[in-house]
PQR file of N, CA, C, O and H, with PARSE charges and radii, in Angstrom:
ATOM      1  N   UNK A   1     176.835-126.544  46.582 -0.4000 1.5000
ATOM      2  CA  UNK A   1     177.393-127.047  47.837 -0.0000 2.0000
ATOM      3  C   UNK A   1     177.185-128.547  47.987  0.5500 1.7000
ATOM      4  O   UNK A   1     176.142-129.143  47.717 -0.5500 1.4000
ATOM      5  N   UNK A   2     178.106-128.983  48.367 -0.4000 1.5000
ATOM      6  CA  UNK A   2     178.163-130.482  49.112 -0.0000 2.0000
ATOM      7  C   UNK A   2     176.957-131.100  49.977  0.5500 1.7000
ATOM      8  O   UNK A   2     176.322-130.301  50.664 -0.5500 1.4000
ATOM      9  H   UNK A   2     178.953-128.498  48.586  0.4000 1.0000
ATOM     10  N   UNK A   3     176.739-131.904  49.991 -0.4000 1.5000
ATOM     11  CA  UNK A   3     176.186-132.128  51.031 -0.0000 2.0000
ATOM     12  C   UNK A   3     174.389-132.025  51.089  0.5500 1.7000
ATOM     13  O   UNK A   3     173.717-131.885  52.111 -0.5500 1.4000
ATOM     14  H   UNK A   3     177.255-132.553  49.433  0.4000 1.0000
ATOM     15  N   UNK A   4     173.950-132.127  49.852 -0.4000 1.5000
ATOM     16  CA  UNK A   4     172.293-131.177  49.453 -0.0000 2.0000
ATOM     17  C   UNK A   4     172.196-132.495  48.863  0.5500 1.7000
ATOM     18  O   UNK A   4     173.064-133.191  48.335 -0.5500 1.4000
ATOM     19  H   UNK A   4     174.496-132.241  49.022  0.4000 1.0000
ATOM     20  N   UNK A   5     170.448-132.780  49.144 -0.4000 1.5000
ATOM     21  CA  UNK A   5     169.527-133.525  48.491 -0.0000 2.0000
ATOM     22  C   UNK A   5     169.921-133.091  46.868  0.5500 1.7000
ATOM     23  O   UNK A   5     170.992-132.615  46.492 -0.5500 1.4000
ATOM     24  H   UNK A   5     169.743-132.215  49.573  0.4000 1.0000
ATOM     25  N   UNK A   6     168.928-133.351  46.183 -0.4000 1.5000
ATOM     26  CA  UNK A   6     168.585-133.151  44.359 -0.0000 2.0000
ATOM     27  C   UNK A   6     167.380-132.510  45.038  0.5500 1.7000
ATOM     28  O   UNK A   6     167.569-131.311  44.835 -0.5500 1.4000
ATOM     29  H   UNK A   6     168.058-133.738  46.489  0.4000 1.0000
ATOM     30  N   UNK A   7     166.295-132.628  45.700 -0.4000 1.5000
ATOM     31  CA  UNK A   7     165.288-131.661  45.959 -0.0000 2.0000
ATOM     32  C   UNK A   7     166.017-130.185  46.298  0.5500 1.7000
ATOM     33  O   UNK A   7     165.791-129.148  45.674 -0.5500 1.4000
ATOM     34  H   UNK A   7     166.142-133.602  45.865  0.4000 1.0000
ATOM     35  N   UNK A   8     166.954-130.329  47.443 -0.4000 1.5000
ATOM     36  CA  UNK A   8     167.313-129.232  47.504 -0.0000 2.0000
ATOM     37  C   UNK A   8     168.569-128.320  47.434  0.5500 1.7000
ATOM     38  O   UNK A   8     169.037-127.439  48.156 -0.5500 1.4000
ATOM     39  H   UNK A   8     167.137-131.171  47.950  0.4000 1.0000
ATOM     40  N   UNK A   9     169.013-129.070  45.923 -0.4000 1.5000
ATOM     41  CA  UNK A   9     170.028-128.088  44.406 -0.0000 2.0000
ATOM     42  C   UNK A   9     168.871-127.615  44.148  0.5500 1.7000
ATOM     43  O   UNK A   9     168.654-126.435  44.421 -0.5500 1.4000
ATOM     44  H   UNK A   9     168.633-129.785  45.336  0.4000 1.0000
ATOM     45  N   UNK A  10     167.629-128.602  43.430 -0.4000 1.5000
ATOM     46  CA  UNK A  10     166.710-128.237  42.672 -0.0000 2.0000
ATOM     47  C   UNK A  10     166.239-127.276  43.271  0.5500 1.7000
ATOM     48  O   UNK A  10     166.847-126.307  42.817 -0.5500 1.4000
ATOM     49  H   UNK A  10     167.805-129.561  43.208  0.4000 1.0000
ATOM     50  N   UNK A  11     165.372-126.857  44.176 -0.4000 1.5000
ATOM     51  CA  UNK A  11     165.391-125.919  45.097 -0.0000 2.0000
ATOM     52  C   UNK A  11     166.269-124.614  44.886  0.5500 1.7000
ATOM     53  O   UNK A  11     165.744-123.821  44.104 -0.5500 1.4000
ATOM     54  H   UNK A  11     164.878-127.644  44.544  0.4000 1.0000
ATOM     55  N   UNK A  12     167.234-124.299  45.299 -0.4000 1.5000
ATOM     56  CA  UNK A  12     168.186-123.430  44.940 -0.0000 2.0000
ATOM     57  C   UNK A  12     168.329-122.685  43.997  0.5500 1.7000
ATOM     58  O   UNK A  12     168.564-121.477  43.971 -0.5500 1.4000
ATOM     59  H   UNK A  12     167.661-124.943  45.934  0.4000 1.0000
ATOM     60  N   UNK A  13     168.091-123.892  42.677 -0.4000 1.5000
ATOM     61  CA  UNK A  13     168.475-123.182  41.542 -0.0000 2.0000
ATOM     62  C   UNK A  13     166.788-122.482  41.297  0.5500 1.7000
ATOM     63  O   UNK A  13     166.801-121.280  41.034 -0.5500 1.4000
ATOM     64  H   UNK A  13     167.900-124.873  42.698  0.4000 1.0000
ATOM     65  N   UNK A  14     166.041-122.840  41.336 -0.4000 1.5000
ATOM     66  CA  UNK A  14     164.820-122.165  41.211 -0.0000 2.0000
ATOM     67  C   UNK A  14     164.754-121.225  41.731  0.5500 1.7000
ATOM     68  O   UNK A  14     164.547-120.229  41.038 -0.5500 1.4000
ATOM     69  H   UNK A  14     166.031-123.817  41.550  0.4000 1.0000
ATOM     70  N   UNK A  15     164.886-121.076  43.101 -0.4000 1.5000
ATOM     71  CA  UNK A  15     165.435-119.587  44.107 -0.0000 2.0000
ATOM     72  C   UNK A  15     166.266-118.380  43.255  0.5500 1.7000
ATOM     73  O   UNK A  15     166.041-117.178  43.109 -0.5500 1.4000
ATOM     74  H   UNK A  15     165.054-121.885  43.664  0.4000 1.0000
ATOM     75  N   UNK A  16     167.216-119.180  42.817 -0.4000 1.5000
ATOM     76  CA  UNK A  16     168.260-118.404  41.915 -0.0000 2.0000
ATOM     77  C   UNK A  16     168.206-117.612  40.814  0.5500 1.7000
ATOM     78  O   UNK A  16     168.696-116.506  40.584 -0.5500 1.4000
ATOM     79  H   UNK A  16     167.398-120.157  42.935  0.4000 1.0000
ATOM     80  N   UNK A  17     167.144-118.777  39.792 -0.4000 1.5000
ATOM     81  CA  UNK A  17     166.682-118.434  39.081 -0.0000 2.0000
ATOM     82  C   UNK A  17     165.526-117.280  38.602  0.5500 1.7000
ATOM     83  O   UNK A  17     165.293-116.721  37.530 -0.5500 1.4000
ATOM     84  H   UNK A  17     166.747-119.675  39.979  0.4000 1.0000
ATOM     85  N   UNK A  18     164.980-117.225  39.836 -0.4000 1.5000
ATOM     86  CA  UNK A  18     163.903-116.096  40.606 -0.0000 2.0000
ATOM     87  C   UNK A  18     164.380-114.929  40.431  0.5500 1.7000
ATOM     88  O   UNK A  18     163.910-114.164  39.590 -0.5500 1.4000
ATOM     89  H   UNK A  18     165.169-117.679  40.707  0.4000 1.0000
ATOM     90  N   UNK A  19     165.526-114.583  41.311 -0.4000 1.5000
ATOM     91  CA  UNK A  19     166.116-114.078  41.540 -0.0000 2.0000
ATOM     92  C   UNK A  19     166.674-112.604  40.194  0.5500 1.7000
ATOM     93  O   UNK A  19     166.719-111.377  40.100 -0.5500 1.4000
ATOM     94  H   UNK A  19     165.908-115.205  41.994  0.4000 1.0000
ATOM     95  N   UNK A  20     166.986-113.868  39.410 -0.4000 1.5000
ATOM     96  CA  UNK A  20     167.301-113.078  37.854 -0.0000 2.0000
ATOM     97  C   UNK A  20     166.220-112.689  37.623  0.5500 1.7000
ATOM     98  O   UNK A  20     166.161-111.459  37.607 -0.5500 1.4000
ATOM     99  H   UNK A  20     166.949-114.864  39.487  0.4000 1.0000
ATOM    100  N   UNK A  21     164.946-113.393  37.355 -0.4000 1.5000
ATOM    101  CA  UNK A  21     163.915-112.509  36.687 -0.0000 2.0000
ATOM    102  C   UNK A  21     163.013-111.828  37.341  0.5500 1.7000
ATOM    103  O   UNK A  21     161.958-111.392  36.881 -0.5500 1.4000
ATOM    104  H   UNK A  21     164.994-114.392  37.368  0.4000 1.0000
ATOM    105  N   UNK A  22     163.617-111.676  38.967 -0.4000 1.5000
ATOM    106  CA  UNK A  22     162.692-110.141  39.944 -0.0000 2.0000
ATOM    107  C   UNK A  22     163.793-109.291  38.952  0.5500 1.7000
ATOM    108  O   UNK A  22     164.385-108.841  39.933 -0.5500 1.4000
ATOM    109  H   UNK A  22     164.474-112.030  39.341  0.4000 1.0000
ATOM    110  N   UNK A  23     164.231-108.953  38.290 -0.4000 1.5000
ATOM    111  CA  UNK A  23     164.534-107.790  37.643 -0.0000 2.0000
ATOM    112  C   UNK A  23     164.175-107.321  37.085  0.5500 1.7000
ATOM    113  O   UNK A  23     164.269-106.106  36.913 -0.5500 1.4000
ATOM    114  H   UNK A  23     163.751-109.318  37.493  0.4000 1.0000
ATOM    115  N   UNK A  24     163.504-108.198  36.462 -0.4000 1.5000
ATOM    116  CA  UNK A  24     162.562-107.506  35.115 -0.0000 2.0000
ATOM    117  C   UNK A  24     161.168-107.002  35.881  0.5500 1.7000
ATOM    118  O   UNK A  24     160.726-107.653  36.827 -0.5500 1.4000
ATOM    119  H   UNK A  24     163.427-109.185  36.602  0.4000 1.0000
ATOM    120  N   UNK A  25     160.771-106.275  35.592 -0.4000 1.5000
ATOM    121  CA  UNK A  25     159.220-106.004  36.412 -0.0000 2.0000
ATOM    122  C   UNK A  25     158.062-105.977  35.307  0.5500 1.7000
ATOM    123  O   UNK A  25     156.958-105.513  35.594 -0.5500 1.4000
ATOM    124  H   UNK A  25     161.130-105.745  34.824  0.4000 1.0000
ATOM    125  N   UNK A  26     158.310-106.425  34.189 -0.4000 1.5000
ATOM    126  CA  UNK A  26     157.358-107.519  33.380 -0.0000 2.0000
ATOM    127  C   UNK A  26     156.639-108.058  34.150  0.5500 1.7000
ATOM    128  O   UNK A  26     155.571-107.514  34.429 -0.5500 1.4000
ATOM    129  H   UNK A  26     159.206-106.802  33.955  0.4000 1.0000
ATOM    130  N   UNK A  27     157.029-109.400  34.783 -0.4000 1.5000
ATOM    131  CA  UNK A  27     156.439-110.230  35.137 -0.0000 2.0000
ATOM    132  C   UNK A  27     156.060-110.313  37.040  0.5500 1.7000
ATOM    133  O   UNK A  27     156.968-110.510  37.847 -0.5500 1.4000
ATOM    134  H   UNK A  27     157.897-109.841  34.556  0.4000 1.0000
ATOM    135  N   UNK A  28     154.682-110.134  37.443 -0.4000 1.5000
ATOM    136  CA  UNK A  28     154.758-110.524  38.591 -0.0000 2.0000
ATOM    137  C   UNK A  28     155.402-111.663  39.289  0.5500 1.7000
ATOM    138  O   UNK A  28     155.883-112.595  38.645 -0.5500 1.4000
ATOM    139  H   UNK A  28     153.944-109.974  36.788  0.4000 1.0000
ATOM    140  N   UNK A  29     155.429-111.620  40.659 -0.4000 1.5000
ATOM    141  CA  UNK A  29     156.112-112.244  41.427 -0.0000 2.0000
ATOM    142  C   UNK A  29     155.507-113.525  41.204  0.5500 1.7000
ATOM    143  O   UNK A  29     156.189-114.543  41.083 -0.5500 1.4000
ATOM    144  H   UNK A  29     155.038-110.864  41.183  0.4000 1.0000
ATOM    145  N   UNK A  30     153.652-113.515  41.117 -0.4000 1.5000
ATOM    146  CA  UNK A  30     153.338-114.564  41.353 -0.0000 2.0000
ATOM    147  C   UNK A  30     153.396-115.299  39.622  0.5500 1.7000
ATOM    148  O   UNK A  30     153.184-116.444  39.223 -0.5500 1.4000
ATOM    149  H   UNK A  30     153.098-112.688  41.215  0.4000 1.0000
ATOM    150  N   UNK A  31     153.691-114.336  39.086 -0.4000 1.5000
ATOM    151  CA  UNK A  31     153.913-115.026  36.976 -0.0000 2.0000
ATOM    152  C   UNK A  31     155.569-115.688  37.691  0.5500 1.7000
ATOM    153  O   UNK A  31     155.789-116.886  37.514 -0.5500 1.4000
ATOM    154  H   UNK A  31     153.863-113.405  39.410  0.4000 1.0000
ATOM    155  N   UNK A  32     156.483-114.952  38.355 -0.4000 1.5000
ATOM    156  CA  UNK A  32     157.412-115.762  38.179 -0.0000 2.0000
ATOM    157  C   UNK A  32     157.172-116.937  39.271  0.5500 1.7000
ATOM    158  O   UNK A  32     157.426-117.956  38.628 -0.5500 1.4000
ATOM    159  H   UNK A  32     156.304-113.979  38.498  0.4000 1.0000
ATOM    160  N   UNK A  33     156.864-117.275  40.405 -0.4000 1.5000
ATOM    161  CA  UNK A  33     157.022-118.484  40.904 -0.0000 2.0000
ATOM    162  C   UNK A  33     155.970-119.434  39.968  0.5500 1.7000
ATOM    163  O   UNK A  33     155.939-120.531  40.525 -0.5500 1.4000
ATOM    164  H   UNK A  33     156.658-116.447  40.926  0.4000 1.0000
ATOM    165  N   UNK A  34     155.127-119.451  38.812 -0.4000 1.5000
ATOM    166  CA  UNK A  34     154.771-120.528  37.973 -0.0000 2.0000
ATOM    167  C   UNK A  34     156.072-120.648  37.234  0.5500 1.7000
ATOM    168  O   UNK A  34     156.579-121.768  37.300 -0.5500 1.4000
ATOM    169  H   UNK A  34     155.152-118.560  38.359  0.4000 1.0000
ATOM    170  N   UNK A  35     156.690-119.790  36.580 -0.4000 1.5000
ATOM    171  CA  UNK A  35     157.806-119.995  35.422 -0.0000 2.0000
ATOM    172  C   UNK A  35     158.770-120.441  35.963  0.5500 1.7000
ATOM    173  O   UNK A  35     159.754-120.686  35.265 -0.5500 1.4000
ATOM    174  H   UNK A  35     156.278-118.881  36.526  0.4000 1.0000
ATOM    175  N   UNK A  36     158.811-120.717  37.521 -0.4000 1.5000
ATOM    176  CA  UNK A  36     159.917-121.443  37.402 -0.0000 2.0000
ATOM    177  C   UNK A  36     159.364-122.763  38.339  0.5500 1.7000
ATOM    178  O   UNK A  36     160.057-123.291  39.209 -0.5500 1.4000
ATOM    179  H   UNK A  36     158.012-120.517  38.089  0.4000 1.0000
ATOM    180  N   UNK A  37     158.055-123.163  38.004 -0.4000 1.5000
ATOM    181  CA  UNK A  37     157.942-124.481  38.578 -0.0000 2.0000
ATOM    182  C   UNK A  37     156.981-124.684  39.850  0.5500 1.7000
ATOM    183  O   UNK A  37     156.638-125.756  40.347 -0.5500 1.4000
ATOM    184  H   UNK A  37     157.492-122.734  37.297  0.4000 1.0000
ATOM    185  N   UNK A  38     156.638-123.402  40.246 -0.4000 1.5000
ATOM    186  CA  UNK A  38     156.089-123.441  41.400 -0.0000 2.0000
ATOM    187  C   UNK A  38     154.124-123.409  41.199  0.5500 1.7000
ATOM    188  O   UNK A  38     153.522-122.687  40.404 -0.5500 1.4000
ATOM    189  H   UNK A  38     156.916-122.530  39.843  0.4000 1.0000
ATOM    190  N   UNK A  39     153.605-124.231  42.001 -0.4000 1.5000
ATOM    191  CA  UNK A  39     151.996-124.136  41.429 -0.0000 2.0000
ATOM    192  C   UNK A  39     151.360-123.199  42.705  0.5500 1.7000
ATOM    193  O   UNK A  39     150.460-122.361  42.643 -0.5500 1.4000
ATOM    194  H   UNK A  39     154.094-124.818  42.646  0.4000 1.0000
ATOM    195  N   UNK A  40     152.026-123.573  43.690 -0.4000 1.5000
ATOM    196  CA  UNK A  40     151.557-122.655  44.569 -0.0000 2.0000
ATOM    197  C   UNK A  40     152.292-121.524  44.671  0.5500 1.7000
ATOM    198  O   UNK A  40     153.416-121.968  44.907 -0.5500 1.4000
ATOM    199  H   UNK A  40     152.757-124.253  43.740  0.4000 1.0000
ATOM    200  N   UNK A  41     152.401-119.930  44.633 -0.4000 1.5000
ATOM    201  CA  UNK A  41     152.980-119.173  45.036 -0.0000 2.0000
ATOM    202  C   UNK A  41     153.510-118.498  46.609  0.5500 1.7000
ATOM    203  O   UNK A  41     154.475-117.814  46.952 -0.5500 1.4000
ATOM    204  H   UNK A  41     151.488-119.570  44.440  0.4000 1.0000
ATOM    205  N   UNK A  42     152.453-119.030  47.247 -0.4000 1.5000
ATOM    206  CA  UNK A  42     152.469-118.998  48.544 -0.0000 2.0000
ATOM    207  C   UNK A  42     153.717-119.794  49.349  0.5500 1.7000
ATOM    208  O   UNK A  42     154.377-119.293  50.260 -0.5500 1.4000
ATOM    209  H   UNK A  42     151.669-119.586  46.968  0.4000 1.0000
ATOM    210  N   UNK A  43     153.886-121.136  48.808 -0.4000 1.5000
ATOM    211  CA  UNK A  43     154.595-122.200  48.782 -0.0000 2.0000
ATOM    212  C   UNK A  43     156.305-121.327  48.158  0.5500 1.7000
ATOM    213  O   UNK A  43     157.302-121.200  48.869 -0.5500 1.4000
ATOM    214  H   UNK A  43     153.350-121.542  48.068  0.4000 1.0000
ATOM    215  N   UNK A  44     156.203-120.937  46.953 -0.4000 1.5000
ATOM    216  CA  UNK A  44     157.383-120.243  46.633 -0.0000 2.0000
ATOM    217  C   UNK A  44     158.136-118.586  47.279  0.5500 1.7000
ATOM    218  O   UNK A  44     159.212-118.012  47.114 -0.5500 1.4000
ATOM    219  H   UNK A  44     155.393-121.040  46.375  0.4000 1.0000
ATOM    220  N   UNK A  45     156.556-118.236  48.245 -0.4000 1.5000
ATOM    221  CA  UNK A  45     157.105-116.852  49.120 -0.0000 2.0000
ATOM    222  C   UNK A  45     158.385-117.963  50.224  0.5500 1.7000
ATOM    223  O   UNK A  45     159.601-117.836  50.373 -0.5500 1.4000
ATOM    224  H   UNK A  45     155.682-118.703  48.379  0.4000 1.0000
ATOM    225  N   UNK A  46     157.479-118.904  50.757 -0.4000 1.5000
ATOM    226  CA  UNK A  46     158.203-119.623  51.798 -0.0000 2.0000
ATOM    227  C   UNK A  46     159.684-120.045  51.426  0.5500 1.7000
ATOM    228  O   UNK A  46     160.705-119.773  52.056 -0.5500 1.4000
ATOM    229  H   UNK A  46     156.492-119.007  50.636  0.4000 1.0000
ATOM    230  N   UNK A  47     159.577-120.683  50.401 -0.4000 1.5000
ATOM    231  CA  UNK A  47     161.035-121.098  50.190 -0.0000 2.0000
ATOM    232  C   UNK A  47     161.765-120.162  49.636  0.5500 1.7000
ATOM    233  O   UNK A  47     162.960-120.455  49.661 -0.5500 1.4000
ATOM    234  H   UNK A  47     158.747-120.904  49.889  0.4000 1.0000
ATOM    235  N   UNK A  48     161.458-118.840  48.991 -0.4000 1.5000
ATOM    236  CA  UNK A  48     162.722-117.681  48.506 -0.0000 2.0000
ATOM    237  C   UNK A  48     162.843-117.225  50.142  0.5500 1.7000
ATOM    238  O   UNK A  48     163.917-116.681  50.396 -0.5500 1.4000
ATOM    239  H   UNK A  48     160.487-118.602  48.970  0.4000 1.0000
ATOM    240  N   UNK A  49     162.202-117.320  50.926 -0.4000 1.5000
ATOM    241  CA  UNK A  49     162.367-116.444  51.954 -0.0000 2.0000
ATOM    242  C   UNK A  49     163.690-117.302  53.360  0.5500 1.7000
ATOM    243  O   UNK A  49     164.310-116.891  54.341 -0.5500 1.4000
ATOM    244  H   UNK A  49     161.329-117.762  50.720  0.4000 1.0000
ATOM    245  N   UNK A  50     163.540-118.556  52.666 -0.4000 1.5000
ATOM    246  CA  UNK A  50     164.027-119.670  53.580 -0.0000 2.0000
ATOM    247  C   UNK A  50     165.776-119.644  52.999  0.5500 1.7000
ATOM    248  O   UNK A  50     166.604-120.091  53.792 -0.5500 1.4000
ATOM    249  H   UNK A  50     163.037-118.890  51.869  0.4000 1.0000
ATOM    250  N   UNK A  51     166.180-119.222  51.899 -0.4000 1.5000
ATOM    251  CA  UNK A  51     167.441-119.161  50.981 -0.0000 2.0000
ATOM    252  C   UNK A  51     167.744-118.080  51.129  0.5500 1.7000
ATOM    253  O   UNK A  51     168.896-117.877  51.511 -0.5500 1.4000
ATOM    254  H   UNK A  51     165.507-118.858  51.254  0.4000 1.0000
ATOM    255  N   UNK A  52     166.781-116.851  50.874 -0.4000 1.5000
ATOM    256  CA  UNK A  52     167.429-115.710  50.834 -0.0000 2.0000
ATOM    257  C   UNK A  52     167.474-114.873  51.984  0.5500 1.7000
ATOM    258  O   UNK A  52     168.257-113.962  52.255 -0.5500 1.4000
ATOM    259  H   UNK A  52     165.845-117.017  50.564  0.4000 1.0000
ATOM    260  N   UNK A  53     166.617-115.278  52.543 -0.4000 1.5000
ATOM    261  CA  UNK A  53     166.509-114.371  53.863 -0.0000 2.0000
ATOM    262  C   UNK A  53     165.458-113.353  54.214  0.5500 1.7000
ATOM    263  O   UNK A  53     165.264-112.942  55.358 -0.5500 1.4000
ATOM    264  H   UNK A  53     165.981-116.018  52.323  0.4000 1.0000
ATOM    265  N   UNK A  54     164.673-112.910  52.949 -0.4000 1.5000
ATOM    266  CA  UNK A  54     164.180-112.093  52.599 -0.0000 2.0000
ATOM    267  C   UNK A  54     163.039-112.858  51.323  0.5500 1.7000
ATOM    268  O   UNK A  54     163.223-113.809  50.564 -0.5500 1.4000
ATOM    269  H   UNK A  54     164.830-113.244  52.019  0.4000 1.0000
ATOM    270  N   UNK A  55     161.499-111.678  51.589 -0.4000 1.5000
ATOM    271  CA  UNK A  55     160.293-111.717  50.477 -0.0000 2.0000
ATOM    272  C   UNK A  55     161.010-111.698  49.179  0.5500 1.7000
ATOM    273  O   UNK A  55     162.197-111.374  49.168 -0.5500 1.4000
ATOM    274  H   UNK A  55     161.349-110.906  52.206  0.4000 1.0000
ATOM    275  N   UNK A  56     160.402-112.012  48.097 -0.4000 1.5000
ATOM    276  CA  UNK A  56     160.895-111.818  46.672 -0.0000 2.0000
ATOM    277  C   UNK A  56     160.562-110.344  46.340  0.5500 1.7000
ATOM    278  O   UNK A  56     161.128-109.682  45.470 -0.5500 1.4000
ATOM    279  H   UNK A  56     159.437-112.275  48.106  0.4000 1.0000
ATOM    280  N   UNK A  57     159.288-109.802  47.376 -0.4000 1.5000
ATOM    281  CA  UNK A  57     158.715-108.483  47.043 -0.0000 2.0000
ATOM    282  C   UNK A  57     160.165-107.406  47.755  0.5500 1.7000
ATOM    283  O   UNK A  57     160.847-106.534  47.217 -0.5500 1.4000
ATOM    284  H   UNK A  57     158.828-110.340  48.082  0.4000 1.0000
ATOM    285  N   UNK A  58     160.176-107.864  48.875 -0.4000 1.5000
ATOM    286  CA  UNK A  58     161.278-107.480  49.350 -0.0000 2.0000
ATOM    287  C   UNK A  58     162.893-107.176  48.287  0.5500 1.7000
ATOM    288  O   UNK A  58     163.546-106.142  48.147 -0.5500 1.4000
ATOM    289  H   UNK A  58     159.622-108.573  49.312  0.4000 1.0000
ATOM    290  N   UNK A  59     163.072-108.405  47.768 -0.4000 1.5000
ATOM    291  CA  UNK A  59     164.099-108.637  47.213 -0.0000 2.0000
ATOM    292  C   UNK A  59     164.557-107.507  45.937  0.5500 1.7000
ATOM    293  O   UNK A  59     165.650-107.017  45.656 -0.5500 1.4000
ATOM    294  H   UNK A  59     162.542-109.245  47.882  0.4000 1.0000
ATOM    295  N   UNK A  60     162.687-107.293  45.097 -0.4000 1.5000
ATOM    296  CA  UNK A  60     162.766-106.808  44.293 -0.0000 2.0000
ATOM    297  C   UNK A  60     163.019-105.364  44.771  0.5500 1.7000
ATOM    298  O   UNK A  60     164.062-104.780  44.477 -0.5500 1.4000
ATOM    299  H   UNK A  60     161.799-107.691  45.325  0.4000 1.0000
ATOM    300  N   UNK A  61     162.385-104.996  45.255 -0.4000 1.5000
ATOM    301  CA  UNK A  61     161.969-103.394  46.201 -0.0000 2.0000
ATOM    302  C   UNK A  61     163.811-102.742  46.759  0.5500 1.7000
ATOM    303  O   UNK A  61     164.083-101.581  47.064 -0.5500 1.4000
ATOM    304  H   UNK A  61     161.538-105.471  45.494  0.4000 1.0000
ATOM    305  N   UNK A  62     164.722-103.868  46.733 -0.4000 1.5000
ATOM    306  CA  UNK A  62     165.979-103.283  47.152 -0.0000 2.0000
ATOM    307  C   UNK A  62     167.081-103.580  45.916  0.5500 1.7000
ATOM    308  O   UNK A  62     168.286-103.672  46.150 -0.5500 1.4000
ATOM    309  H   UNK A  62     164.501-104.811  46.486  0.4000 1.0000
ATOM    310  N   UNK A  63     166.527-103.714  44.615 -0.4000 1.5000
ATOM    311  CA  UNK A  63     166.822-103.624  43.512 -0.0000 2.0000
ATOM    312  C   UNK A  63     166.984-102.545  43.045  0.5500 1.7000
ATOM    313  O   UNK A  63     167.844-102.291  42.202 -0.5500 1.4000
ATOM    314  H   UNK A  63     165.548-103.640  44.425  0.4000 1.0000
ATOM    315  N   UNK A  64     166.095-101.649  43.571 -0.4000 1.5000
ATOM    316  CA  UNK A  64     165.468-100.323  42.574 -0.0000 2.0000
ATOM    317  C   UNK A  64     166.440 -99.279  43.412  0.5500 1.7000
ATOM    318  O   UNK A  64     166.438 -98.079  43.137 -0.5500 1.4000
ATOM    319  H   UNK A  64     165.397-101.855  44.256  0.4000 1.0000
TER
END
């Protein structure tokens, strides 16, 4: 979209990117907000929740 910082594409696509690998249930939630950049996980509940609308635990849980 138009109109977005580079923090927040960058942002987005990390969200996005999340997104793909809550599928796999390999990796915890908190293994994926490091793999995609995040040091705090706490920090990455806030912002999937701020894009998507919804927890990543959440997100995954309506996968299944």
């Amino acid at each position: 979209p138009y109109g977005l910082t580079f923090l927040q594409k960058l942002t987005q696509h990390r969200i996005y990117h999340a997104c793909y690998l809550l599928q796999n249930k390999t990796y915890t939630v908190t293994k994926i907000s490091e793999m995609i950049g995040y040091n705090n996980s706490n920090y990455f509940f806030k912002k999937f929740k701020e894009i998507t609308g919804i927890t990543p635990t959440e997100y995954r849980n309506r996968l299944e």
